[in-house]
C-alpha positions in Angstrom: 144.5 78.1 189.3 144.6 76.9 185.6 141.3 78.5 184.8 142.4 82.2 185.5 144.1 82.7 182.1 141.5 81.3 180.2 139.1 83.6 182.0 141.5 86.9 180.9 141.8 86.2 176.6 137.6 85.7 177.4 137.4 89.4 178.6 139.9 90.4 176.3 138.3 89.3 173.1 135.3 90.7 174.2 136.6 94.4 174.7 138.1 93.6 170.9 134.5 92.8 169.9 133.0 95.4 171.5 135.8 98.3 170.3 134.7 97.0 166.4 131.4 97.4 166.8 131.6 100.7 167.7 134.0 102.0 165.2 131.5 100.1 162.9 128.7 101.8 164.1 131.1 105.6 164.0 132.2 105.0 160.5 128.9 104.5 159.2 126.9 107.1 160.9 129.8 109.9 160.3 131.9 109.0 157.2 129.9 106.7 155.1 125.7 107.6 155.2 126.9 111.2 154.3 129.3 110.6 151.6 126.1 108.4 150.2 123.5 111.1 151.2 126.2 113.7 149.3 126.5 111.2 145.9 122.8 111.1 146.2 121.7 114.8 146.0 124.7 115.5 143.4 122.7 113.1 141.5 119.3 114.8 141.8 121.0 117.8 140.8 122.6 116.5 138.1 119.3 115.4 136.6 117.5 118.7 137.4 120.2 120.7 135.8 120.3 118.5 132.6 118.4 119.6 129.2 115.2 117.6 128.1 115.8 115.0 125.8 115.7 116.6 122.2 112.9 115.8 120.1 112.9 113.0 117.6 115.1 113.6 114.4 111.8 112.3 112.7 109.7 114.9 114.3 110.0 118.1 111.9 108.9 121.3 112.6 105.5 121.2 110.7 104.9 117.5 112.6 104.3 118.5 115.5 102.1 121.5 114.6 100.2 119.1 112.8 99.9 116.7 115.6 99.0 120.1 117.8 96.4 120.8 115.6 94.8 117.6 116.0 95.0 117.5 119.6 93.0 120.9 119.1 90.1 118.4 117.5 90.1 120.4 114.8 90.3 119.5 110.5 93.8 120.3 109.4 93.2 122.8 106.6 94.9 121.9 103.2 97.0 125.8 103.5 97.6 126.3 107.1 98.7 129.6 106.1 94.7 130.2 105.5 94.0 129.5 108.8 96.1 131.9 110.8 95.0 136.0 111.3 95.8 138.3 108.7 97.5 141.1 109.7 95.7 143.3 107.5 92.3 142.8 108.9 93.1 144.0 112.0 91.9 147.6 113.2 94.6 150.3 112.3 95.5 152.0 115.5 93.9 155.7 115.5 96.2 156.8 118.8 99.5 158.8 116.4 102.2 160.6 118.2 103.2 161.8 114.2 101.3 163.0 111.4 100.8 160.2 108.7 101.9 161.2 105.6 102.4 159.4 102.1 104.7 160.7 99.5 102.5 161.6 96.6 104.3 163.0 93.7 102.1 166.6 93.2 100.5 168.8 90.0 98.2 171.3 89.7 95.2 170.3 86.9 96.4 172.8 84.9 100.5 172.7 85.3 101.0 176.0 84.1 98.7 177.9 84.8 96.2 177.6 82.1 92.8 178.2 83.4 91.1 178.8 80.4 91.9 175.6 78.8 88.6 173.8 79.7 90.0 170.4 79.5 92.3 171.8 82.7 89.7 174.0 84.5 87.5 170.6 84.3 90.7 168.2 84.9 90.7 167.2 88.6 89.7 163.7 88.6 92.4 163.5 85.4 94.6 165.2 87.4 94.0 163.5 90.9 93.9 160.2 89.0 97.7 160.8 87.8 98.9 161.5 91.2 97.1 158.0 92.8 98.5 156.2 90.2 102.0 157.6 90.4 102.4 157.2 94.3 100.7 153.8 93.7 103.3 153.0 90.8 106.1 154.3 92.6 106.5 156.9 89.9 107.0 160.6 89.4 106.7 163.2 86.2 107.5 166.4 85.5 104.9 169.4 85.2 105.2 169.0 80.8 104.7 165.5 81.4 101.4 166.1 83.7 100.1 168.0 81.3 100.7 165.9 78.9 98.9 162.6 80.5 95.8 165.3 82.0 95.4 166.1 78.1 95.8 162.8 76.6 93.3 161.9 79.1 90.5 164.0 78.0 91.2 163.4 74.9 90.1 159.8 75.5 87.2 160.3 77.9 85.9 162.3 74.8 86.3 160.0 72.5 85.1 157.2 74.7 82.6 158.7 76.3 81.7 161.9 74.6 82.6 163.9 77.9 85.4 165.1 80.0 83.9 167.7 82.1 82.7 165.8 85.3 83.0 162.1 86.5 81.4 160.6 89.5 83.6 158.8 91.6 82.2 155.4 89.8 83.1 156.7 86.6 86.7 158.1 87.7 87.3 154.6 89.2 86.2 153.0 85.5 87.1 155.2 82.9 89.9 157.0 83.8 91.9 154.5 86.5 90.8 151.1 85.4 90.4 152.1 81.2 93.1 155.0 81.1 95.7 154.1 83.3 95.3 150.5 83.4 95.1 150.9 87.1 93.2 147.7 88.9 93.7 148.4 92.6 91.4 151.0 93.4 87.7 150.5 95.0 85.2 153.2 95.5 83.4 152.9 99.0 80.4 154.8 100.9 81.7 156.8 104.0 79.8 157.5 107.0 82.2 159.7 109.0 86.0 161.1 109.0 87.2 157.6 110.3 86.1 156.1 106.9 89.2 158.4 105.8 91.3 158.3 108.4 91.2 154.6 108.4 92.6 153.6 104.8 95.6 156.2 105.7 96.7 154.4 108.5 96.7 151.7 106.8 99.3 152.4 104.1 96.8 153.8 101.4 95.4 157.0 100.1 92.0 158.7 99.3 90.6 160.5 96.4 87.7 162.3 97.3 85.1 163.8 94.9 84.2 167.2 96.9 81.6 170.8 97.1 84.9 172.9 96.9 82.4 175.5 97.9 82.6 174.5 101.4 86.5 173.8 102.0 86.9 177.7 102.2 90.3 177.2 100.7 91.5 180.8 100.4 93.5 180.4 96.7 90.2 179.0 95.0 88.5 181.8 92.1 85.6 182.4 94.5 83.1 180.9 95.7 85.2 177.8 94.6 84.5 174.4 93.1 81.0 172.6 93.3 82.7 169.9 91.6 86.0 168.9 92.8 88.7 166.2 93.5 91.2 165.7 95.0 94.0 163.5 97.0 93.9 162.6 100.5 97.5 161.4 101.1 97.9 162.0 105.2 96.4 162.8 108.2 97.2 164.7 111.4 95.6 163.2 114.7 97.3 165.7 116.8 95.8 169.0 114.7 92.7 166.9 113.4 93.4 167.9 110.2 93.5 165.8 106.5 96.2 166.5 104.3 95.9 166.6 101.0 97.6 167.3 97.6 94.6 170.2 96.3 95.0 170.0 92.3 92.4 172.8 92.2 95.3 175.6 92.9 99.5 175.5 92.4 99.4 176.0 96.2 97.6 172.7 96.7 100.7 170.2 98.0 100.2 169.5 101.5 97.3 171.4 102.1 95.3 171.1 105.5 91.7 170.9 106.2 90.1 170.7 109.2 88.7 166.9 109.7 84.8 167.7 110.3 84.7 170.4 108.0 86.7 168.3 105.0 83.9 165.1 105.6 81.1 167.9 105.8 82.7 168.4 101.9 82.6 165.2 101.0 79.8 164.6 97.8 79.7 162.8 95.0 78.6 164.3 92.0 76.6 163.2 88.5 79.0 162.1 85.4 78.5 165.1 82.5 78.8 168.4 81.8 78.3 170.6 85.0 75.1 168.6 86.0 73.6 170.0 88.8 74.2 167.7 92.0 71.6 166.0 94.1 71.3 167.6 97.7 71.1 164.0 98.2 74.3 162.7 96.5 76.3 159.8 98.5 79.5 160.4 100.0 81.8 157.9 98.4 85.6 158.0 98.3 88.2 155.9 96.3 90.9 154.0 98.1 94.2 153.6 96.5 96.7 150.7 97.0 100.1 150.3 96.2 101.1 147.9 93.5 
């Protein structure tokens, strides 16, 4: 009889023991792992969502392209500047939706109309000469002042040289840009076909061409026209394939328009002197002008 109650408090602290474990085993699995598997993917992310570390405060700029470089396995140059692409070697693109066309200041070789005057009716590269520089210079002049400067220019050839009539587009380049006009960006070069022209205009410069003005058919020359001639190239028309130029050899020469093929087919150099009969032969060389 006395063991009975013992017996009971045994069965009733088991059902105690067993009633914790299993609220142990609840609270775990459904309050606790989750609020841990929660904390745990706030913190991945966290660190997902954070910015990099920034770089070094000793690290500059120029440090790590220098330590880029190396990696590259190549020397360091001494002016990295050298080493990277200049943007004015690339290829000028030739596709234009507008004409190109630079602002050259114009005059006729003989302002006023003086034909006669042989220093004027033999002034074109004088002439063409002042309207590269100007544009180049960022200058302009009146028509007393062209006149003036086309003059005072033959008046130097001749005492230079002994000459004014006709320079060769060497000469031109020399005498009357480099030695007249004090003018040192100019460089005369050999063409080969209408994109030797085209190019140097699309790339922010202009032409002076030395010309058979015979074969331009330009409707205001004294017929047949020039043999000798030259002139400024300042634009070109892709859409129209046409050149544009400023003609000194007539007062209706600014922005005058010939035809691409037939304008290169014009294209000659001529013989420094007085009216010296061209070679069939003669190069087709043009001057390119720069800005200063």
């Amino acid at each position: 009889m006395s063991s009975k109650p013992v017996k009971t408090r045994s069965y009733a602290g088991g059902a105690v023991l067993i009633s914790l474990l299993v609220f142990s085993a609840v609270y775990f699995f459904f309050i606790a792992r989750p609020a841990l598997v929660r904390k745990e993917l706030f913190s991945v992310q966290t660190e997902k969502n954070s910015p990099p570390d920034p770089l070094p405060l000793t690290e500059t700029s120029s440090d790590l392209a220098t330590s880029t470089w190396a990696a590259s396995g190549e020397e360091w140059p001494e002016d990295p500047a050298s080493a990277m692409p200049d943007q004015r070697d690339r290829e000028p693109l030739l596709s234009l939706d507008q004409p190109v066309i630079h602002q050259v200041p114009f005059t006729s070789q003989a302002p006023f109309g003086d034909w006669s005057d042989p220093r004027q009716q033999d002034g074109c590269e004088e002439a063409a000469s002042l309207m590269a520089v100007s544009w180049a210079r960022q200058e302009t002049f009146t028509a007393k002042e062209a006149l003036a400067i086309i003059l005072a220019a033959a008046a130097y050839e001749e005492e230079q040289y002994g000459g004014f009539h006709d320079t060769s587009a060497q000469d031109t380049n020399m005498r009357i840009l480099k030695q007249y006009f004090h003018y040192n960006l100019a460089r005369v070069e050999k063409i080969s076909s209408p994109l030797d022209i085209i190019k140097p205009l699309l790339a922010g410069q202009i032409v002076i061409a030395p010309l058979d003005g015979r074969k331009l058919g330009n409707k205001y020359y004294t017929p047949p026209g020039p043999d000798r001639h030259m002139l400024v190239v300042k634009g070109y028309d892709g859409a129209q394939g046409e050149f544009i130029t400023n003609d000194n050899g007539t007062k209706r020469g600014e922005n005058y328009r010939y035809e691409q093929n037939l304008f290169y087919e014009a294209v000659r150099d001529y013989q420094t002197g007085n009216h010296e009969s061209a070679s069939v032969a003669a190069e087709k060389n043009i001057i390119i002008i720069s800005r200063e």
